[in-house]
C-alpha positions in Angstrom: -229.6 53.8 30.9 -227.3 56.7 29.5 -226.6 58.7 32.5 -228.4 62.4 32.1 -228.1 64.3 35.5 -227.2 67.4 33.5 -228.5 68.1 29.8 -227.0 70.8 28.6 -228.8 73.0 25.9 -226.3 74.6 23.2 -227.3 77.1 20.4 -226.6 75.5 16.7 -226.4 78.9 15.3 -223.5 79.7 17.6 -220.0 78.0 16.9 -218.2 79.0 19.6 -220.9 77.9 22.2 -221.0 74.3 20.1 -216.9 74.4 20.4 -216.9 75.5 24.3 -219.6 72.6 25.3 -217.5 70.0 25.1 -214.8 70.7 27.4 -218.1 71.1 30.4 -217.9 68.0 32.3 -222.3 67.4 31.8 -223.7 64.0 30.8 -225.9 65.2 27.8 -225.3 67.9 25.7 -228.6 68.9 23.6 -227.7 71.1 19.9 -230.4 72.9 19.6 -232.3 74.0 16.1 -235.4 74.8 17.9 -236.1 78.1 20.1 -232.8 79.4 20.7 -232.1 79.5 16.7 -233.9 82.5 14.7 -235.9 81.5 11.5 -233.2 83.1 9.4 -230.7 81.1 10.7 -232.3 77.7 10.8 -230.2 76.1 7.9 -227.2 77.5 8.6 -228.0 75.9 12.7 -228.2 72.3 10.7 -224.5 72.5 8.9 -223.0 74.0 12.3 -224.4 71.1 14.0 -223.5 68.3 11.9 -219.7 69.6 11.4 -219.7 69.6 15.4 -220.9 66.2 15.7 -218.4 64.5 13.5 -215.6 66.9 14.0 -215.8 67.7 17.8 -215.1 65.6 20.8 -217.8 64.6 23.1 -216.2 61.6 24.6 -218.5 60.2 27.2 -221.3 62.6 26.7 -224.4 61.5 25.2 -224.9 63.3 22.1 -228.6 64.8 21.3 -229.7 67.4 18.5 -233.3 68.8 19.6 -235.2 69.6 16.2 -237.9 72.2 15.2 -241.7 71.1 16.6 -244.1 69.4 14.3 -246.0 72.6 13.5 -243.1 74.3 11.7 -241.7 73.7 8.3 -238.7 73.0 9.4 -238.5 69.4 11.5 -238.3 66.9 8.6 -235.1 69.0 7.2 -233.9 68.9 10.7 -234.2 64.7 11.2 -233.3 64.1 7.7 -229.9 66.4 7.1 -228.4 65.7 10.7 -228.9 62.1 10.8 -227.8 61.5 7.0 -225.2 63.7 7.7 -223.6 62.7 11.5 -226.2 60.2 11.9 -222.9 57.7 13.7 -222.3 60.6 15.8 -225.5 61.0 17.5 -227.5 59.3 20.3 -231.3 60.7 20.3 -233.0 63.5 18.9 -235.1 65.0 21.0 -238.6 66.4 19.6 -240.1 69.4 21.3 -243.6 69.8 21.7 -245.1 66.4 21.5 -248.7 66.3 22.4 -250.1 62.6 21.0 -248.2 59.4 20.3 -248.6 59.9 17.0 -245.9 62.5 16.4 -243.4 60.4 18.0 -244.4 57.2 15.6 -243.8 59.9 12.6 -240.5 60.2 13.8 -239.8 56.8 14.3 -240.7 56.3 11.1 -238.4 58.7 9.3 -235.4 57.8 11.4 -235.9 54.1 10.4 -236.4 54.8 6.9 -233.3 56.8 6.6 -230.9 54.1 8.6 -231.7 52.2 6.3 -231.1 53.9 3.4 -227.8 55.3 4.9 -226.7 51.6 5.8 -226.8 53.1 9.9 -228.1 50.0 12.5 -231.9 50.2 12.5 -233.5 51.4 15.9 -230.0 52.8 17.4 -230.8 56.4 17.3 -233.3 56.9 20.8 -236.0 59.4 20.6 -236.1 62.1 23.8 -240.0 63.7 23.7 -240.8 67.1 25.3 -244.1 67.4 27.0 -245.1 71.5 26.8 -248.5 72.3 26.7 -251.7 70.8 28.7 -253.0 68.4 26.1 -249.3 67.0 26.0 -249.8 65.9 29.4 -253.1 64.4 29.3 -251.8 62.1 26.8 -248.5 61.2 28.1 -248.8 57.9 29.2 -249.6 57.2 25.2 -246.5 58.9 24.5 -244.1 57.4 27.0 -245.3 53.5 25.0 -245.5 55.5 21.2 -241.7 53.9 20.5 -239.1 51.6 21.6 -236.6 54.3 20.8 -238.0 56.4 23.5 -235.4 57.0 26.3 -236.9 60.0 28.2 -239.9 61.9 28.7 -238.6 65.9 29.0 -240.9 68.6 30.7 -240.7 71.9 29.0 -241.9 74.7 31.4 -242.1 77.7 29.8 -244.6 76.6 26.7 -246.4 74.3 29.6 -246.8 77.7 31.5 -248.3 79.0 28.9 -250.6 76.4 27.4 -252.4 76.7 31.0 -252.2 80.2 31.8 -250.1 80.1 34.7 -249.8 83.7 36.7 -245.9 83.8 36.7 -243.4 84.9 34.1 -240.4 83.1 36.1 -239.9 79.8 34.5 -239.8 77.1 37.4 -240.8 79.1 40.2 -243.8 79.5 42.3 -246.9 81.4 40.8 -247.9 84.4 42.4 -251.0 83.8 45.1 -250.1 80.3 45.2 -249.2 80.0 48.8 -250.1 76.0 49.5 -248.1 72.9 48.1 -246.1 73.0 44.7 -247.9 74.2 41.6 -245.4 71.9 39.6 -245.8 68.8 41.6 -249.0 67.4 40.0 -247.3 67.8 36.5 -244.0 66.6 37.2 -245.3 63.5 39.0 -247.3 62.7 36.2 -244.7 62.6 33.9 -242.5 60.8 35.8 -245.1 58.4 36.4 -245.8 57.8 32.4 -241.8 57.7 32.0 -241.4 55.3 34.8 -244.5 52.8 33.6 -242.7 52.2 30.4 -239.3 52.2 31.6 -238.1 55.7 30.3 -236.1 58.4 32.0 -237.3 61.6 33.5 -235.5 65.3 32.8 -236.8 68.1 34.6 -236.3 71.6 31.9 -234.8 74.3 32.8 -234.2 77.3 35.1 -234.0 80.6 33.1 -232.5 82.8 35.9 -229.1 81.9 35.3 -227.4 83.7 37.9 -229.4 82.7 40.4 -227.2 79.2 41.5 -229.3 79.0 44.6 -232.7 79.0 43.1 -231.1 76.4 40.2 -230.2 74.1 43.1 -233.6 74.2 45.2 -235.6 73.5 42.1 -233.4 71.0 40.9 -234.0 69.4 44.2 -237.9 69.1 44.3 -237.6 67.0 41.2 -235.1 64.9 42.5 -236.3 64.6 45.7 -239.6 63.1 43.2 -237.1 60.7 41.6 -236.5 62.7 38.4 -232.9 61.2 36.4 -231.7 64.9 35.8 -232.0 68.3 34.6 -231.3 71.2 31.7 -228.6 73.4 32.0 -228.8 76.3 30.4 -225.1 77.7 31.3 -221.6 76.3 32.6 -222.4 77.4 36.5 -225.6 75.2 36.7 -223.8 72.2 35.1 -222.0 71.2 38.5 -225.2 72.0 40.8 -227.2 69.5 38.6 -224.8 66.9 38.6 -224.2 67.4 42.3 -228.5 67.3 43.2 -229.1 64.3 40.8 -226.2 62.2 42.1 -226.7 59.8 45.7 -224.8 61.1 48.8 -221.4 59.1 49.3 -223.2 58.0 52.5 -226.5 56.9 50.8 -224.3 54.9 48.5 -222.6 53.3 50.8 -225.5 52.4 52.4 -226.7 51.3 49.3 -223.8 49.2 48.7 -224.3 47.6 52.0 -227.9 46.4 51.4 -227.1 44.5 48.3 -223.9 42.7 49.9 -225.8 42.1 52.8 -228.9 41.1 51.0 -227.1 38.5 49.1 -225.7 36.8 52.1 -228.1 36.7 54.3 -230.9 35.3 51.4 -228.4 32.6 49.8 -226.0 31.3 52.9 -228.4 32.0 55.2 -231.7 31.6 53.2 -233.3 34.5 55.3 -235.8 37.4 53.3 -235.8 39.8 56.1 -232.9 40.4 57.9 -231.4 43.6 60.0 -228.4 45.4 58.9 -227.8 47.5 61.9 -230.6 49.5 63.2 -232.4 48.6 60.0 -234.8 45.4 58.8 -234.6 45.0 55.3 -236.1 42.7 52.8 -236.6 42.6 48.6 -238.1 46.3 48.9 -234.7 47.6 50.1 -233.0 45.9 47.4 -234.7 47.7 44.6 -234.7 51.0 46.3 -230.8 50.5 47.2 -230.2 48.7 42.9 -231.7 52.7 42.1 -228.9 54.3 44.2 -226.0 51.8 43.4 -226.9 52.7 39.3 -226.9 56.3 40.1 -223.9 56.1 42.2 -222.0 54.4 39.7 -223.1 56.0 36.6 -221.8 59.0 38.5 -218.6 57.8 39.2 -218.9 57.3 42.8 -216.9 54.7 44.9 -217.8 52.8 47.8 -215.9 53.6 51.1 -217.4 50.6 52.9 -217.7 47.4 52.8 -220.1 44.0 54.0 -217.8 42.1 56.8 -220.5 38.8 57.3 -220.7 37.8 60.5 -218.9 35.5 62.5 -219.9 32.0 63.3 
């Protein structure tokens, strides 16, 4: 999987913002036609964004174009005049405010019928869908198994606040008179749980207090504490903090490391399943949980500082 511990979200309508993103070191950089374009300048948004895709570097970013919702007039334009026009130049489009499976099949649908009349390999471009409102939720498990072009499942606070009447107007934070437990966790976990069942990723959405680094990072952390792949980034500051929360320790990878090297002895020249490695037993569960942090590890760049020394006869 594409590695997405920061997604960062970057007006269409605003050239030097598309020209500036791709000099931030993030892993996925969104151009956006949806809510941070006005109605006005929603065409315009669609030419700006398909000049910066096949004109601009984004070496070893993945490249996403987030299109109007289903309920506007505007999301077929979007789909059709960014992948005919930079349609080799882009990874996924991501669709906001999915709420059956339905809506994703649509989309499937135009993308393949426009590959193929633009000779582009059928079923390359992935799908991202945004889950923002309650009944988006309930059905989410269709939705993560609506398309095999779906890489992620997205969660989209602000419109999800609003859908259920949440008492806060601070996107991501705590409501006011909650005072037990997370009012998030139910709804994140439930969306990582639908990603995870049909082998998608999770991205958490973002944090709208820009200057607040320290609230960004503590946020950040409850999702990937959960297991969540990465989160929006709505400015250059938050971009390192994400990347930093949604990456392994060098310890834990090392550890990581460890378990697989010593895993591999000790069940195929010693033909043992459960085995100690220092102070610790470990067995097959260990070596899925440490496969998870070896892939994050590496797709972050990481390298190992310790290595497996067998043991002696």
């Amino acid at each position: 999987m594409r590695s997405r511990r920061s997604c960062l979200a970057v007006p269409g309508s605003n050239p030097r913002f598309l020209e500036k993103a791709q000099g931030l070191p993030a892993d996925e950089v969104f151009l956006d036609l949806e809510d941070s374009v006005a109605p006005l300048a929603k065409e315009e948004a669609r030419r700006n964004v398909v000049a910066a895709l096949r004109e601009g570097d984004w070496s070893g970013r993945t490249r996403v174009v987030r299109v109007n919702d289903l309920g506007t007039r505007w999301t077929y334009r979007d789909v059709i005049e960014v992948v005919e026009g930079a349609g080799e130049f882009l990874d996924c489009l991501m669709l906001p405010k999915v709420e059956d499976a339905s809506q994703v099949a649509w989309l499937d649908v135009l993308l393949t019928q426009i590959e193929k009349a633009n000779g582009l390999p059928v079923g390359r471009i992935g799908i991202e869908a945004q889950i923002e409102s309650a009944r988006g939720l309930v059905n989410v498990d269709a939705i993560g198994g609506a398309s095999p072009r779906l890489e992620t499942l997205v969660f989209g606070p602000a419109d999800f606040m609003a859908s259920i009447n949440m008492r806060t107007m601070v996107v991501g934070e705590q409501p006011a008179g909650y005072t037990e437990g997370d009012a998030y966790h139910y709804i994140l976990m439930r969306i990582l749980m639908a990603a995870r069942t049909h082998g998608l990723q999770a991205i958490d959405g973002p944090y709208l207090a820009i200057r607040d680094l320290d609230g960004y990072r503590r946020v950040a952390a409850r999702s990937a504490a959960l297991g969540f792949d990465g989160k929006w980034v709505l400015h250059p500051t938050q971009v390192e903090a994400a990347n930093e929360v949604f990456s392994p320790s060098q310890e834990d990878y090392d550890r990581a490391e460890l378990i697989l090297d010593a895993y591999e002895y000790y069940t195929t020249v010693e033909r043992r399943g459960a085995v100690m490695l220092g102070d610790e037993m470990i067995d097959e569960a260990s070596r899925k949980m440490a496969l998870v942090v070896v892939a994050k590890g590496r797709a972050a760049g990481l390298a190992r500082t310790e290595s497996f020394t067998p043991p002696s006869a």
